[in-house]
PLY file of the C-alpha trace (Angstrom):
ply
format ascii 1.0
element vertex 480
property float x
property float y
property float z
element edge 479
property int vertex1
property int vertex2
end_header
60.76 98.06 103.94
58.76 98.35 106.96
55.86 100.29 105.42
55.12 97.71 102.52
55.78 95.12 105.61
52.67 96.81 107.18
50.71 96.25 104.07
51.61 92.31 103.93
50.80 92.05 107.96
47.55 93.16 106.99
46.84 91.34 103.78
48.81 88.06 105.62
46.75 88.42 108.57
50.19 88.93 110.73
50.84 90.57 113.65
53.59 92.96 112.83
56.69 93.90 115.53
59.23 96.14 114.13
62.71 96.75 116.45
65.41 99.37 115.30
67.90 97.29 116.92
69.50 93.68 117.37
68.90 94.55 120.92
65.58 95.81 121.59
64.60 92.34 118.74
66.48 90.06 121.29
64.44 92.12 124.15
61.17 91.58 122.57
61.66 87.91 121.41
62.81 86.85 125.22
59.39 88.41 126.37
56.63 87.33 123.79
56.52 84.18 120.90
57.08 84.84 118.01
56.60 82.56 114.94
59.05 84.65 112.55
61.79 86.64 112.66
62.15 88.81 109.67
66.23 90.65 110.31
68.45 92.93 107.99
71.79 91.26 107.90
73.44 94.01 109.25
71.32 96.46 111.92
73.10 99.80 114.10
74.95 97.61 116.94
75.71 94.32 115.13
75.52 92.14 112.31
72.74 89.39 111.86
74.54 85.91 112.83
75.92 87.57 115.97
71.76 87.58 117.34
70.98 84.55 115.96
72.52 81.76 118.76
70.48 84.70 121.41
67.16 84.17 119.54
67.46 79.97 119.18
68.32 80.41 122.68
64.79 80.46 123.95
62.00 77.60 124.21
59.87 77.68 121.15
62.51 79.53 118.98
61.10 81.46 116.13
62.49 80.62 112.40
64.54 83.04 110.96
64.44 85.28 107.59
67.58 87.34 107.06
67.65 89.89 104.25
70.32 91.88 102.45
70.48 95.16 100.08
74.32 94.81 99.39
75.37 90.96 100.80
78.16 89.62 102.06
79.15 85.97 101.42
80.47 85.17 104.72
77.63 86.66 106.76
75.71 84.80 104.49
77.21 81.40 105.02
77.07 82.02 108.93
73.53 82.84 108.55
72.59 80.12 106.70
74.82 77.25 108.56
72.97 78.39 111.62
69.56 77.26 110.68
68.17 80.33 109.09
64.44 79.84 107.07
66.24 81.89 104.08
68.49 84.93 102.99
67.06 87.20 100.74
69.03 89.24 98.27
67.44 92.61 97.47
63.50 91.81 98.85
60.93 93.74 98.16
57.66 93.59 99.54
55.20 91.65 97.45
53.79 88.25 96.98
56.59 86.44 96.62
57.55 87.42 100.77
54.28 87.11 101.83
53.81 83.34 100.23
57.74 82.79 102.07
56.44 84.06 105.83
53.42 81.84 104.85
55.56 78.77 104.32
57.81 79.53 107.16
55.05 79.78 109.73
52.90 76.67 108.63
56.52 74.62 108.69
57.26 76.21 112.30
53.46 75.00 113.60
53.68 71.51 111.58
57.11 70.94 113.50
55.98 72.02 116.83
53.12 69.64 116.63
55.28 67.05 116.10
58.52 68.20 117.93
57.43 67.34 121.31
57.28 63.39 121.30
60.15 63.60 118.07
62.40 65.33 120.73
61.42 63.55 124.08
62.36 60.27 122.09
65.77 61.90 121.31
66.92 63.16 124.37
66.02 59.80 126.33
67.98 58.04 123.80
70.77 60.60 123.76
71.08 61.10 127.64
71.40 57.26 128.50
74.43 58.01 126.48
76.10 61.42 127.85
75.10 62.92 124.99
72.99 66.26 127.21
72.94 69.77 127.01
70.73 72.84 126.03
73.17 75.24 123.98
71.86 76.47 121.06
74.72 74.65 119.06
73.68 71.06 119.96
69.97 72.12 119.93
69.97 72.42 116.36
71.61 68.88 115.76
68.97 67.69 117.87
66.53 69.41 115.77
68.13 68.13 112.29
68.18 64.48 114.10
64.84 63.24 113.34
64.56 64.51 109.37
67.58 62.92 108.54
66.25 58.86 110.64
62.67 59.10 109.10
64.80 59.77 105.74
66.69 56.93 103.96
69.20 59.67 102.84
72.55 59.50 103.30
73.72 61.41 106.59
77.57 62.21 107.21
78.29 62.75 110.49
81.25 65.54 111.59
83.19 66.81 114.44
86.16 66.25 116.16
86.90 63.69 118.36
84.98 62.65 120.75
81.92 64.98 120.21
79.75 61.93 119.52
79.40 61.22 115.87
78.63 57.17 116.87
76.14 58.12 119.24
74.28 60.37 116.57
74.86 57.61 113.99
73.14 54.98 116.39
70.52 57.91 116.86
69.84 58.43 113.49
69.78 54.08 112.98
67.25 53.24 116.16
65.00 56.34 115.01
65.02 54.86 111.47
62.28 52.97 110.15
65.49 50.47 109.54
65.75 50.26 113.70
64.53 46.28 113.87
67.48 45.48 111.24
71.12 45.53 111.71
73.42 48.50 112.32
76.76 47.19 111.14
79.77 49.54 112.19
82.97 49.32 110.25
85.62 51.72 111.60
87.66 52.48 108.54
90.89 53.53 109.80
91.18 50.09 111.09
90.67 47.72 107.96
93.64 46.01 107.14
94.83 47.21 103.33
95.16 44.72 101.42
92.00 43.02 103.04
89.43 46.07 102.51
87.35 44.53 99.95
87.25 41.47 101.18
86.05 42.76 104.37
83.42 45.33 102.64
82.35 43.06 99.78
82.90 39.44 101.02
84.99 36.86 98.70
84.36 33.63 96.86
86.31 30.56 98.63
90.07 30.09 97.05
89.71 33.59 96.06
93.46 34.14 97.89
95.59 33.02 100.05
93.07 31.88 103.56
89.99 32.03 101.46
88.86 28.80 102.83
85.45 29.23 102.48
82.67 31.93 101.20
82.39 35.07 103.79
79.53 37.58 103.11
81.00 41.03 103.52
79.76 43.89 105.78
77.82 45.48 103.23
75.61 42.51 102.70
75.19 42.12 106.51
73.77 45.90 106.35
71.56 44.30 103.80
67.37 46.18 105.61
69.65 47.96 107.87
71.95 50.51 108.55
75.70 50.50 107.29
77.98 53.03 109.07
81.25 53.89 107.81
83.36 55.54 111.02
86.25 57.69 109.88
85.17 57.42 106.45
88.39 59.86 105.53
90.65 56.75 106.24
89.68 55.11 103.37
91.78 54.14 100.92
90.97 56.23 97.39
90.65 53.25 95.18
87.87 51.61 97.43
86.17 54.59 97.44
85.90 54.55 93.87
84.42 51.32 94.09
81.80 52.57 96.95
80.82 54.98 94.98
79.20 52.78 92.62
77.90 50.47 95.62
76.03 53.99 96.69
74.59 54.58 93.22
73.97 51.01 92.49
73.13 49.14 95.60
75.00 46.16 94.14
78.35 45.21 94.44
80.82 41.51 93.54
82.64 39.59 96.15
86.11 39.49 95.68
86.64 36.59 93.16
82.78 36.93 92.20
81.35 36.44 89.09
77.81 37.43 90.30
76.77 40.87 91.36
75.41 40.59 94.93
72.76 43.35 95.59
72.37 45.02 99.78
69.43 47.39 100.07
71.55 49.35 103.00
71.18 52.64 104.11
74.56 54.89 104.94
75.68 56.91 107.53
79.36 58.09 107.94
81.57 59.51 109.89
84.78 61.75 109.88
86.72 64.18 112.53
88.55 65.06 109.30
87.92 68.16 106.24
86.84 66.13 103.89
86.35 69.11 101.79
89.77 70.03 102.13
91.20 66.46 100.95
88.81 66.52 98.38
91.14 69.70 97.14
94.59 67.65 97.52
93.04 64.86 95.81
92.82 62.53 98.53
89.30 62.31 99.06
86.88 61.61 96.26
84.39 64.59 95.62
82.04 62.66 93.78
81.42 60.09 96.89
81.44 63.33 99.23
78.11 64.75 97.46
76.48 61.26 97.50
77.36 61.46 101.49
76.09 64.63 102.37
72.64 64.39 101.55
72.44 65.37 105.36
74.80 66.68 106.90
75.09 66.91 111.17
78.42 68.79 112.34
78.38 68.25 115.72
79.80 70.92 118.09
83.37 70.60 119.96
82.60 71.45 123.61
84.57 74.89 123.95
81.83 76.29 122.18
79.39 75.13 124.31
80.57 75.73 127.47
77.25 76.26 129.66
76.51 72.66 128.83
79.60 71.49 130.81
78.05 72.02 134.12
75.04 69.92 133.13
77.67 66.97 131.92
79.45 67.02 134.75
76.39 66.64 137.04
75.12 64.10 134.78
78.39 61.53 134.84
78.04 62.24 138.57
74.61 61.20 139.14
75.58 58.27 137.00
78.46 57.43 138.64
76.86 57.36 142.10
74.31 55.20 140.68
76.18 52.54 138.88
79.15 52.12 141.49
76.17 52.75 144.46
78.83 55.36 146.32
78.00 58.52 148.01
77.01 61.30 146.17
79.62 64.21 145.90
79.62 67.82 145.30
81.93 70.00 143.02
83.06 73.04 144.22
82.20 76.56 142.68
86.13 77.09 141.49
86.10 73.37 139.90
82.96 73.70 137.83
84.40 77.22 137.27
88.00 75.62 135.58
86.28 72.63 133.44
84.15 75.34 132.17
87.48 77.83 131.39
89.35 74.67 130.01
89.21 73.97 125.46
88.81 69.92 126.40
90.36 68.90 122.94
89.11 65.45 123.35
85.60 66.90 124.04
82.71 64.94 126.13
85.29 61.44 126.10
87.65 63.26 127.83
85.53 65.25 130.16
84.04 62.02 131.39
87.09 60.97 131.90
88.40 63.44 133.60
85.62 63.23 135.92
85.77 59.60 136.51
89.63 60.34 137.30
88.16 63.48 140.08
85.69 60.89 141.61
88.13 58.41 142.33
90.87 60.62 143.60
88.39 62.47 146.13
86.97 59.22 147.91
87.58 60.77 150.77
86.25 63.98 150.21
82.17 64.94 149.80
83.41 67.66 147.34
85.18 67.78 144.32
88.36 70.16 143.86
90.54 71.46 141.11
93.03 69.70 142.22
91.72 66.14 141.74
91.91 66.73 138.35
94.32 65.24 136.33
97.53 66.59 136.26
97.90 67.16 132.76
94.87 69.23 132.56
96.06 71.02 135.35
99.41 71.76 133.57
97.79 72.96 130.64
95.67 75.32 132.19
98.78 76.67 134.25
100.22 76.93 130.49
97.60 78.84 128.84
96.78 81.00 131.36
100.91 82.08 131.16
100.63 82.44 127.25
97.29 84.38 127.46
99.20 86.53 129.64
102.29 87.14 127.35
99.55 87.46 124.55
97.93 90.55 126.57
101.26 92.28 127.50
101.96 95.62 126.01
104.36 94.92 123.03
107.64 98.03 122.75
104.91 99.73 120.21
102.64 100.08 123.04
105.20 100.83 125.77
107.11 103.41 123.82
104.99 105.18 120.99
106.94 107.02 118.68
107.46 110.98 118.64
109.26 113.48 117.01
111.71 112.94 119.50
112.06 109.20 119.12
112.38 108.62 115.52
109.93 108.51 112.39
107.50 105.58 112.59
108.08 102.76 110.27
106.42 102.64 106.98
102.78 100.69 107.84
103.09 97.88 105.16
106.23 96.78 106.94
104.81 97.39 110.51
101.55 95.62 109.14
103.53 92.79 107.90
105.27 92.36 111.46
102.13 92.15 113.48
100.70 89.59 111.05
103.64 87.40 111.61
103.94 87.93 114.94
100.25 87.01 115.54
100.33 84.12 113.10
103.24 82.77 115.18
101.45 83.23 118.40
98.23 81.34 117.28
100.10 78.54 115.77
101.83 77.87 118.60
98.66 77.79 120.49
97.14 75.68 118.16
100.11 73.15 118.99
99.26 73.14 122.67
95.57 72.95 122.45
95.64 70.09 119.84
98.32 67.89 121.22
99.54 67.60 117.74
96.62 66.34 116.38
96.74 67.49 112.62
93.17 66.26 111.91
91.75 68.71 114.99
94.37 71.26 114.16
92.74 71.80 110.49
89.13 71.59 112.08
90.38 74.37 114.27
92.22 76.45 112.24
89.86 76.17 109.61
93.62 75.96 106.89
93.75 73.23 104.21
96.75 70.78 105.07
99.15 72.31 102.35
98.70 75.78 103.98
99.05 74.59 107.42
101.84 73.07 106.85
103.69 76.23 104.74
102.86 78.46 107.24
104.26 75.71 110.16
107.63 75.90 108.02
107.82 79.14 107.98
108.20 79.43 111.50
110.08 76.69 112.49
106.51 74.91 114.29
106.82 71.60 115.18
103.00 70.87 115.59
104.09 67.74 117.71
105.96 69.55 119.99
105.67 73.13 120.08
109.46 73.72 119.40
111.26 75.37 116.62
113.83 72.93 114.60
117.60 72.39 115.30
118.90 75.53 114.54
116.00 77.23 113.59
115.63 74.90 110.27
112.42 72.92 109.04
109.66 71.94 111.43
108.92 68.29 112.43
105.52 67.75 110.18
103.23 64.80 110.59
102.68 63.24 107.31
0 1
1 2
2 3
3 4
4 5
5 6
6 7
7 8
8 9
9 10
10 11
11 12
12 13
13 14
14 15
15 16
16 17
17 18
18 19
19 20
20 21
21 22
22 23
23 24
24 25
25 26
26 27
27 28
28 29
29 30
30 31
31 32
32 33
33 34
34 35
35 36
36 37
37 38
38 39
39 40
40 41
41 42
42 43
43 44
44 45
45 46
46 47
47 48
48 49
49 50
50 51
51 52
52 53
53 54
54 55
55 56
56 57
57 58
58 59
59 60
60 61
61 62
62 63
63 64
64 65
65 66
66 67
67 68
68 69
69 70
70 71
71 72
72 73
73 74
74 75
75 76
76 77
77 78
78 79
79 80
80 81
81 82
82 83
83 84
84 85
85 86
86 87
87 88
88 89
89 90
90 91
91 92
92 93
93 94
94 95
95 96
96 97
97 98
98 99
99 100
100 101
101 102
102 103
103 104
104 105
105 106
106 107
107 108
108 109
109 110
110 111
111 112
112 113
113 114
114 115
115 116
116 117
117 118
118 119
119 120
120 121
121 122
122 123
123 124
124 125
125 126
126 127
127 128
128 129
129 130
130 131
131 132
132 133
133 134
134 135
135 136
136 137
137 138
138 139
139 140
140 141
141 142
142 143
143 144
144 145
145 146
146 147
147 148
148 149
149 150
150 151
151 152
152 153
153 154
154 155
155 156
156 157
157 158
158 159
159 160
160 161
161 162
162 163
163 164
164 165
165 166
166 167
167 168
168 169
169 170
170 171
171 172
172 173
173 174
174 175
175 176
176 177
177 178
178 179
179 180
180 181
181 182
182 183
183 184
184 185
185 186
186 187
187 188
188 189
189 190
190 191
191 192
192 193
193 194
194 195
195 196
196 197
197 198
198 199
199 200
200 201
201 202
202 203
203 204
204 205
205 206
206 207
207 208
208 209
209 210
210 211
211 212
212 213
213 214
214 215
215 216
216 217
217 218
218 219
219 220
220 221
221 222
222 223
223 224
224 225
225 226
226 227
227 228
228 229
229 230
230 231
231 232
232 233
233 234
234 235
235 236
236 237
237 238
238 239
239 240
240 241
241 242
242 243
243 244
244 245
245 246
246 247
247 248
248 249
249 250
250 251
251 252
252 253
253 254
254 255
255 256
256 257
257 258
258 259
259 260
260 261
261 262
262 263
263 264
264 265
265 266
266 267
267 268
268 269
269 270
270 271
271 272
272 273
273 274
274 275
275 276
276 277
277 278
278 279
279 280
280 281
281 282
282 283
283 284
284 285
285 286
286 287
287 288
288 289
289 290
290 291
291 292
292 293
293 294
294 295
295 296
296 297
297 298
298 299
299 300
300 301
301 302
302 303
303 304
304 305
305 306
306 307
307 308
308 309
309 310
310 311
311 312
312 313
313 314
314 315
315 316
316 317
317 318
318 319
319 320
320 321
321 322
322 323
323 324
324 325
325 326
326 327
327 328
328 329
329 330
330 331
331 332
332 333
333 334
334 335
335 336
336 337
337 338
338 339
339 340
340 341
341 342
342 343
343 344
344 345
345 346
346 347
347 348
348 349
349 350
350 351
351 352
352 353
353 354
354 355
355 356
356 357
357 358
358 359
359 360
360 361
361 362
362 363
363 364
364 365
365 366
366 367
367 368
368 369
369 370
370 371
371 372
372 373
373 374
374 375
375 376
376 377
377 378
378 379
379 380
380 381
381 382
382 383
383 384
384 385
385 386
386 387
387 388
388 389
389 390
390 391
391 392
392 393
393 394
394 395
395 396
396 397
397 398
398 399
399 400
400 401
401 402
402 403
403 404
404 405
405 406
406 407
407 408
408 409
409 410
410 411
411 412
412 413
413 414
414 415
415 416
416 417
417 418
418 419
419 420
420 421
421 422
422 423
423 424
424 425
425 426
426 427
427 428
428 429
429 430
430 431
431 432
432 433
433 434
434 435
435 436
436 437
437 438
438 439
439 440
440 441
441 442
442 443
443 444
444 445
445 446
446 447
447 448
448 449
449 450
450 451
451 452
452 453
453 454
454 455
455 456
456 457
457 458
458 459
459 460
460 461
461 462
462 463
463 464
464 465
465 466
466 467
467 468
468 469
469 470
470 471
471 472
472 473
473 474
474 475
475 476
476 477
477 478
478 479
C-alpha cells in the first residue's frame, strides 16, 4: 500500500508521511499540519477510532481516511460517527484514491477559509449561553453547526438532558438565513392531548367546545421562520402521522377547516430519547424519523468530556461575579478535581447549578471547597467510590484458585455464565444510581432497547427507581 502511495504522492503532487504506528502518527501530527490522514483501521498497538479523538484534538485538525482489507462493522460505525472523510473497503492505489485525497484536501482548505469567522460567530453565540469547551466531542458539533443553519434541512437535535439541544436549536435558527423571522418553540411533552392539533394546526371558531373564535396554530406562526419541536419523542403517534404530511407538504387544515392552510417553516427537533429504538416497539414513526434527520447533531453528555468542566466552572464563575457584582472566588485544586471525577447526569444544567449552590454557600470564603457542594452530590460520590471499590475486590476465584488439591474447576460455560450475570447485575445497578431512575437516560446510557432493559431488570429483581430488589426477591418496580 505504501509503495503505490508513493507513486500517487508524486503524480498528486503530495507530500507523503508514512508512520508504522498509531503512535509515532499521533507524534508526527502533534508536531507538523497535516491536511490528510490516510490510517489502516487496525495498526500494531491499537485500532483506528481509538487515535481519532487524539488527532481532532489539535488546532487545524487534519480530515481523516480510514481503510480496511477485512472490515469490521463496529469499527466502522465508530469511525465514521466520529467525523471521518471516508472508509474504504479493500483500496487499492489508483485514480479513484488519488481523485478522493484530492476532494478531501480542497474541502479541508475551502472550510478553513471560511471556518474562522463561521466559528468565531458560534462560539460568541454559544458562550453567552454556557454552552464552552474545547473537547474534541463538542468540537465536532460545533463544526457540523453552521452546514446544517445555512441549510433549510431538517436538523434533529440529541442528547440527554441538559446537554443543550435548545441552545443548538436557537444556534442553528439565529445562524439561519430564517434568523429575522420567528423561532416558535413548542415543547411536546407538554401539549395537552386532546388539544394537540388545535394547538399545532389552529381551529375554525365553534370547532369544539371554547372555540370562540379563529386561533392560527404554531405551525402557521413558524410560517419564514423556524419551528422547533422539543422532545419530539412525546408526541402522540397519530399526530405524528399527520406531521408527517405537514413535512412533505408544507400545508396543513385547522381543526374544523375546510381550507388547506400552507406555512413555509423550517424544522428543528429535539429528543433526550432513542428514537430509533421506539421506532422498533412501534411507538415512534420511522417514516417521520428519516424526514427529521436530514442532519443530525448528538450532542455529548459531560462525563465524556470531562477536561471541559474546568473551563465551565470558571466560566459560571466569572459570570456570576459579574452579574451579582460580588467578589471573585477561587476553587480549590481537590474541588475542580471531584466535579471533574463526578458522571453529572443532568449535565451542564446541573453543573451550573451546582455551582451557583457552591457560590452561595462559601460567601464567606475566597475559595471554593468540596464541601459546599450539594449534599446529594456529595453522597453520591461517597456511593460510587464504595461500589467501585466492591467492583475492584478480588472475587473467591481470585482469592482461592483452584488446584489439584482443592477440587476440579467448574466447567467454563457455567463459570462463563456466572461472571456474565454477576457483571450484568453490577452494571445495572450502577446504571440505577447514576440515572436517578431516569429510563430515557438509562437507555441512552446503556445503549439497550426498552424491552431488553426491562427483561434483563426482571431478571434480577432491579428496581430502576430505587436500586432495590422486589419484596421477596419477586418482579422489579418498572417505570412504564
Amino acid at each position: 500500500m505504501f509503495s503505490g502511495l508513493k507513486a500517487l504522492a508524486s503524480a498528486g503532487r503530495f507530500r507523503l508521511t508514512h508512520a508504522p504506528t498509531l503512535q509515532e502518527g499521533l507524534k508526527l501530527n502533534s508536531a507538523f499540519s497535516y491536511d490528510l490522514v490516510l490510517m489502516k483501521d487496525h495498526l500494531p498497538d491499537g485500532a483506528a477510532s481509538g487515535a481519532i479523538p487524539g488527532l481532532r484534538d489539535v488546532a487545524g485538525s487534519p480530515e481523516l481516511i480510514v481503510y480496511t482489507r477485512a472490515g469490521d462493522p463496529v469499527e466502522a460505525e465508530r469511525i465514521l460517527k466520529s467525523g471521518c472523510w471516508d472508509y474504504l473497503i479493500d483500496p487499492s492505489p489508483g485514480t479513484a484514491l488519488l481523485d478522493l485525497m484530492h476532494n478531501a484536501i480542497r474541502y479541508r482548505r475551502e472550510k478553513l477559509v471560511n471556518k474562522g469567522q463561521s466559528r468565531a460567530d458560534i462560539c460568541k453565540l454559544l458562550q453567552n449561553e454556557g454552552m464552552v469547551g474545547s473537547s474534541p466531542a463538542l468540537q465536532q458539533c460545533l463544526d457540523l453547526l453552521p452546514k446544517a443553519a445555512h441549510s433549510d434541512a431538517n436538523v434533529l437535535i440529541t442528547g440527554e438532558s441538559g446537554t443543550g439541544k435548545e441552545l443548538f436549536a436557537t444556534a442553528v435558527h439565529r445562524l439561519s438565513p430564517r434568523a429575522a423571522k420567528k423561532l416558535i418553540v413548542v415543547d411536546c411533552s407538554a401539549l395537552p392531548h386532546d388539544l394537540v392539533e388545535s394547538i399545532l394546526f389552529g381551529h375554525e371558531k365553534g370547532s369544539f367546545t371554547g372555540a370562540d373564535k379563529y386561533r392560527d396554530g404554531l405551525v402557521k406562526q413558524a410560517d419564514g421562520g423556524t419551528l422547533f419541536l422539543d422532545e419530539v419523542g412525546e408526541l402522540p403517534l397519530e399526530v405524528q402521522k399527520k406531521f408527517l404530511r405537514v413535512l412533505q407538504e408544507k400545508v396543513f387544515r385547522p381543526v374544523g377547516g375546510r381550507e388547506e392552510i400552507s406555512s413555509n417553516f423550517r424544522l428543528v427537533a429535539a429528543t433526550n430519547k432513542n428514537l430509533r429504538a421506539m421506532c422498533e416497539e412501534k411507538a415512534f414513526r420511522e417514516d417521520l424519523l428519516f424526514r427529521l434527520q436530514t442532519f443530525h447533531i448528538e450532542l455529548p453528555p459531560l462525563r465524556l468530556r470531562p477536561n471541559d468542566i474546568t473551563e465551565l466552572a470558571y466560566y459560571y464563575s466569572e459570570r456570576h461575579t459579574h452579574f451579582c457584582k460580588s467578589a471573585e472566588k477561587k476553587f480549590s485544586p481537590d474541588f475542580l478535581m471531584v466535579i471533574k471525577k463526578y458522571a453529572w447526569p443532568g449535565n451542564v444544567r446541573e453543573l451550573f447549578h451546582a455551582l451557583e449552590y457552591a457560590i452561595s454557600t462559601a460567601h464567606d470564603s475566597e475559595t471554593i471547597y468540596p464541601m459546599h457542594l450539594p449534599t446529594e452530590i456529595r453522597v453520591q460520590m461517597t456511593r460510587n467510590a464504595l461500589n467501585t471499590k466492591r467492583f475492584q475486590e478480588p472475587g473467591p476465584m481470585a482469592a482461592a484458585p483452584a488446584t489439584a488439591q482443592s477440587g476440579p474447576l467448574p466447567l467454563l460455560h457455567d463459570l462463563r455464565e456466572r461472571v456474565l450475570e454477576e457483571t450484568e447485575q453490577q452494571y445495572l445497578q450502577k446504571l440505577a444510581v447514576i440515572t436517578g431512575g431516569d429510563i430515557g437516560q438509562a437507555l441512552t446510557i446503556s445503549g439497550l432497547s426498552r424491552s431488553r432493559l426491562y427483561t434483563l431488570l426482571q431478571k434480577y429483581g432491579i428496581s430502576l427507581k430505587n436500586n432495590v430488589r422486589g419484596k421477596n426477591g419477586g418482579n422489579p418496580e418498572v417505570p412504564a
